[in-house]
C-alpha positions as CSV (number, residue, x, y, z in Angstrom):
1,X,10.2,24.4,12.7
2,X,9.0,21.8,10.3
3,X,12.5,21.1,9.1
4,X,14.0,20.9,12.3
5,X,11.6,18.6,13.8
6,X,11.8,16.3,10.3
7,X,15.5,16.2,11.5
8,X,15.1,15.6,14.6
9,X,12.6,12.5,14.0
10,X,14.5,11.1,10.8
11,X,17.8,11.5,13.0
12,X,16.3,9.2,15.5
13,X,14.8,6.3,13.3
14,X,17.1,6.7,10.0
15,X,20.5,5.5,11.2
16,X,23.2,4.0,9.2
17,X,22.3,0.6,10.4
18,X,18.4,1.2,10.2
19,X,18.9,1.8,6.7
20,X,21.2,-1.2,6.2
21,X,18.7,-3.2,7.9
22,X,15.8,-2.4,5.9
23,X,18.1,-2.0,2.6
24,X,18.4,-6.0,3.8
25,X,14.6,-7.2,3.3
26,X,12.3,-7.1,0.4
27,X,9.8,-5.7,2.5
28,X,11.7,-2.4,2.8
29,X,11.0,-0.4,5.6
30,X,10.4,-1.0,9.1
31,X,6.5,-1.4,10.4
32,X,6.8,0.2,13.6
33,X,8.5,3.1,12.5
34,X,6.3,3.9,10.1
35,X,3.5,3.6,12.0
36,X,5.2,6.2,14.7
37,X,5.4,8.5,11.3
38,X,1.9,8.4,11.1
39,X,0.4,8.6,14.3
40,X,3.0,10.9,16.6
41,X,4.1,12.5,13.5
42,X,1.2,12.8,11.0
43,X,3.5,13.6,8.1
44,X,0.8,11.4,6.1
45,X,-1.4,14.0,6.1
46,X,0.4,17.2,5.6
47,X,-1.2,18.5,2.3
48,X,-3.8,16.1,2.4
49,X,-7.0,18.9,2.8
50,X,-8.8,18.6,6.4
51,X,-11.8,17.8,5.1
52,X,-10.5,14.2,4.5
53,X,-8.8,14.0,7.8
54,X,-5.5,15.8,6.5
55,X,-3.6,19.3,7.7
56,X,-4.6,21.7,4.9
57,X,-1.3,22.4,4.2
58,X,0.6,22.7,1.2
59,X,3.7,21.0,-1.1
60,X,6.0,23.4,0.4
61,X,5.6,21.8,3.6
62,X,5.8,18.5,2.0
63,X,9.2,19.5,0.6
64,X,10.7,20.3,3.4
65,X,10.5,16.8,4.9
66,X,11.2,15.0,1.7
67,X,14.2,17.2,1.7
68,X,15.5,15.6,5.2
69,X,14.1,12.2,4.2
70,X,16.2,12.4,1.3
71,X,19.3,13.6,3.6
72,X,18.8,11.3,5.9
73,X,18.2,8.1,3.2
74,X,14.8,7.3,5.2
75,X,13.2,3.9,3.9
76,X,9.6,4.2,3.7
77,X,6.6,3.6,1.7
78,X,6.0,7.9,2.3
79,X,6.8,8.7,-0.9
80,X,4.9,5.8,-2.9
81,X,2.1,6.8,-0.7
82,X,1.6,10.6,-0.6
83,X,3.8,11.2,-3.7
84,X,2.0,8.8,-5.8
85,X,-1.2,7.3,-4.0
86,X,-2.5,10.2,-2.1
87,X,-1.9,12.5,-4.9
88,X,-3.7,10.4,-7.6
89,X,-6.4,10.4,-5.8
90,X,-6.7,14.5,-4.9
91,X,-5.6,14.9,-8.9
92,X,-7.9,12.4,-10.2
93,X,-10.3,10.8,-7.8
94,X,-14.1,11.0,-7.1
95,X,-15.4,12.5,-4.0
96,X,-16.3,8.7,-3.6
97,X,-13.1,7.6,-3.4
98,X,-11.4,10.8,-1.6
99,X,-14.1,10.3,0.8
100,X,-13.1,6.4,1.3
101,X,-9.1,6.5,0.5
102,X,-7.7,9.6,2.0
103,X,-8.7,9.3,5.3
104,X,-7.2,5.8,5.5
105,X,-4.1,7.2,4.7
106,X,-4.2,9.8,7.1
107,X,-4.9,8.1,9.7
108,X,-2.4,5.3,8.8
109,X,-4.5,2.1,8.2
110,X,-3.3,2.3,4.5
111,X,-0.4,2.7,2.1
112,X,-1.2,3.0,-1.9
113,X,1.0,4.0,-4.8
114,X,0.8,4.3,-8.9
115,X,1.6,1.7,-11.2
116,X,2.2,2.4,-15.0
117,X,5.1,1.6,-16.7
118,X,5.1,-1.4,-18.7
119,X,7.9,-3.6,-20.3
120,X,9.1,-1.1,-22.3
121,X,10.9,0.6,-19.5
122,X,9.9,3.8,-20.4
123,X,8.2,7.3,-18.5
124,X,6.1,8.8,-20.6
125,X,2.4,7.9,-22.1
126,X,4.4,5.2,-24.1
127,X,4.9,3.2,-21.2
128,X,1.6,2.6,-20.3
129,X,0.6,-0.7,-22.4
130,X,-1.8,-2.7,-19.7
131,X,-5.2,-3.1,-21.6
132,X,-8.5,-2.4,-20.6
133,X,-11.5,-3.5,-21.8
134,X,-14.9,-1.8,-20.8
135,X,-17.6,-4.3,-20.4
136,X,-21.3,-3.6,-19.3
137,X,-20.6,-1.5,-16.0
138,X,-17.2,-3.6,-15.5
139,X,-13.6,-2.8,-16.9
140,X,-11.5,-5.8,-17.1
141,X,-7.4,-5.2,-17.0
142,X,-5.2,-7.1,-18.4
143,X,-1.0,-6.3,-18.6
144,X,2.0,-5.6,-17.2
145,X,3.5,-2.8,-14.7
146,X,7.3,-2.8,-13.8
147,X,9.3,-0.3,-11.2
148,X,6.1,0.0,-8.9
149,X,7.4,1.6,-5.9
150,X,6.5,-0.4,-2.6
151,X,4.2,-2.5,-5.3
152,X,5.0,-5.4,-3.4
153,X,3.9,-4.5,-0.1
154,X,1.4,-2.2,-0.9
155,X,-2.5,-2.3,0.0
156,X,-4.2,-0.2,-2.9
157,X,-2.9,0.3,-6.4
158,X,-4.0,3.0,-8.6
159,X,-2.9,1.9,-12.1
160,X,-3.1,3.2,-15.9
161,X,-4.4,1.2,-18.6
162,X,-5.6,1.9,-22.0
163,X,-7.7,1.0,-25.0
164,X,-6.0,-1.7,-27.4
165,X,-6.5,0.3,-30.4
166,X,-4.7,3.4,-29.2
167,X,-1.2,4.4,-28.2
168,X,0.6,7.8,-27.3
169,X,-1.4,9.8,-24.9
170,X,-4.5,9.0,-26.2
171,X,-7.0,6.5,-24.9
172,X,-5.9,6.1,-21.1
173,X,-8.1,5.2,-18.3
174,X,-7.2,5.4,-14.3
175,X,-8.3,2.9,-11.8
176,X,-8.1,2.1,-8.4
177,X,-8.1,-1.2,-6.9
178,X,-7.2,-3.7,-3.8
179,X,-3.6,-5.0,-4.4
180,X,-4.7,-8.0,-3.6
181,X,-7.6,-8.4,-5.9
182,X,-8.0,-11.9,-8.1
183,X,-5.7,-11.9,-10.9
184,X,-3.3,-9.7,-9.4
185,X,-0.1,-10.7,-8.9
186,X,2.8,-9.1,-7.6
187,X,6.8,-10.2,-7.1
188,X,9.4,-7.5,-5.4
189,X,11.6,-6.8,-8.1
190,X,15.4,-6.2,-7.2
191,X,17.3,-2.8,-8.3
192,X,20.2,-1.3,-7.9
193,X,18.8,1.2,-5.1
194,X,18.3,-0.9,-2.2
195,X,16.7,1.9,-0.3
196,X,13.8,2.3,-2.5
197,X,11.9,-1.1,-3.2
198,X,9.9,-2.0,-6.3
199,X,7.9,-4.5,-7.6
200,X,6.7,-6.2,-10.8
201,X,2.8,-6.6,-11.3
202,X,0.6,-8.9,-13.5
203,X,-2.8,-8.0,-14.0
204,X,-4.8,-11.0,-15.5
205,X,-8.9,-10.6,-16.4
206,X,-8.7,-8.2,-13.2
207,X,-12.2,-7.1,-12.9
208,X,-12.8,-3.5,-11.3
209,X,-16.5,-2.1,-11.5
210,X,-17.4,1.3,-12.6
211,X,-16.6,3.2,-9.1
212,X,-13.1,2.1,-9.6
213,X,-12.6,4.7,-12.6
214,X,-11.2,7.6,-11.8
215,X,-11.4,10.9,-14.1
216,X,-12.8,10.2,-17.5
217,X,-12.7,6.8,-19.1
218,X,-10.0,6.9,-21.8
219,X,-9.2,10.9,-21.4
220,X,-6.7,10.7,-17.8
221,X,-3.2,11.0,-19.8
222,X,-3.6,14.7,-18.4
223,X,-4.6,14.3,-15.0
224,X,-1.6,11.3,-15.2
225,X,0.9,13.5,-16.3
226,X,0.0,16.0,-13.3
227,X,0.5,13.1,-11.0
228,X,3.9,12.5,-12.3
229,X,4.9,15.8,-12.1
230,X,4.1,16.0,-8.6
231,X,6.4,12.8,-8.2
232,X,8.9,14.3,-9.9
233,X,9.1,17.5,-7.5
234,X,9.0,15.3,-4.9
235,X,11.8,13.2,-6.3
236,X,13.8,16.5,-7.0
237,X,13.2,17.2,-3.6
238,X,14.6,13.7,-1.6
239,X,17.3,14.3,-4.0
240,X,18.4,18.1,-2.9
241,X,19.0,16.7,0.6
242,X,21.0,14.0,-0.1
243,X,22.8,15.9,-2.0
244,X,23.1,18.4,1.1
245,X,24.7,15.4,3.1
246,X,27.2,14.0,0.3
247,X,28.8,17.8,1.0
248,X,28.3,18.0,4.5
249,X,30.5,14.8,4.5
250,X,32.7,15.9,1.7
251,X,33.1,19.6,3.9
């Protein structure tokens, strides 16, 4: 049932010229059908729990969309989001900031998504080299985050910095924060996909106070690697249905 309505929806709104359309903007997507997504369709909230204004359900469910949004190529800030967004903040937020966040995105007043990597280009705890300095009941950030999905458009940014005396997987912080908060800066950055946007961020003397921290101050390398594998199923996911279409076309 879940599939077949995901195809019926992403038949509708994902066309070959929808796509080429938005594949034709640096915003990306288009605002209204998103905003049918989330309030006739509610995909938003699938496995976000109830008590935050979500379904209950679980990544299964989740799959099984990203598998037709990936068949159908849908452009959308869904998987920068839920993928990344709403599941930093169940893996890593404080009731605080479920409480204020989640619901937001559920209701579909607000997009979000992880920024992390750093000039290096790189995917593990390596890549994270934005600084963070903690400072009476204030952390100021300072650095650098490339291939940010939907960073450009985005209205929350949860982002990864760490100590400047540490490296590896060792002294990283998370944090959330408005994407448009002074000394942020952020530029779409053009790739090769078209159909999935990114940006490039600068963080200068960005100053967060302490309710921004999520998870324990220079200790969230584990609770950031559980984020990215989430991603990554999802990822894995989008990636099984288009894979399904190249053979329906090729059969």
């Amino acid at each position: 049932m879940i599939r077949d309505t995901a195809q019926s929806f992403l038949s509708e709104v994902s066309t070959s010229s929808a796509i080429r359309n938005a594949m034709g903007t640096e915003h990306g997507f288009d605002d209204n059908v998103w905003q049918r997504l989330c309030t006739q369709m509610g995909w938003q909230a699938t496995h976000i729990p109830e008590e935050y204004g979500g379904f209950g359900l679980g990544y299964v469910e989740l799959v099984i969309m990203l598998e037709q949004m990936g068949q159908h190529l849908f452009c959308s800030p869904f998987f920068a989001t839920v993928c990344l967004g709403a599941n930093a903040l169940l893996v890593a937020g404080t009731e605080a900031q479920k409480q204020h966040y989640l619901p937001q995105i559920c209701n579909g007043s607000l997009t979000a998504t992880l920024a992390y990597t750093g000039s290096s280009g790189k995917w593990d705890a390596h890549s994270v080299d934005a600084v963070v300095l903690a400072k009476d009941n204030e952390y100021v950030l300072n650095g650098v985050y490339r291939y940010v999905p939907d960073g450009h458009t985005t209205d929350v940014l949860i982002v990864a910095a760490r100590n400047s005396d540490t490296s590896g997987q060792s002294g990283i912080s998370l944090f959330v924060t408005d994407a448009n908060a002074k000394g942020v800066t952020r530029e779409y950055l053009p790739t090769m996909d078209q159909t999935k946007k990114q940006a490039h961020i600068v963080f200068d003397n960005v100053v967060v106070n302490e309710h921004a921290l999520m998870g324990e101050y220079a200790n969230a390398w584990p609770l950031l690697d559980k984020i990215l594998n989430l991603a990554t199923i999802a990822t894995a996911a989008e990636q099984v249905g288009g894979s399904q279409q190249v053979l329906n076309m090729s059969v």
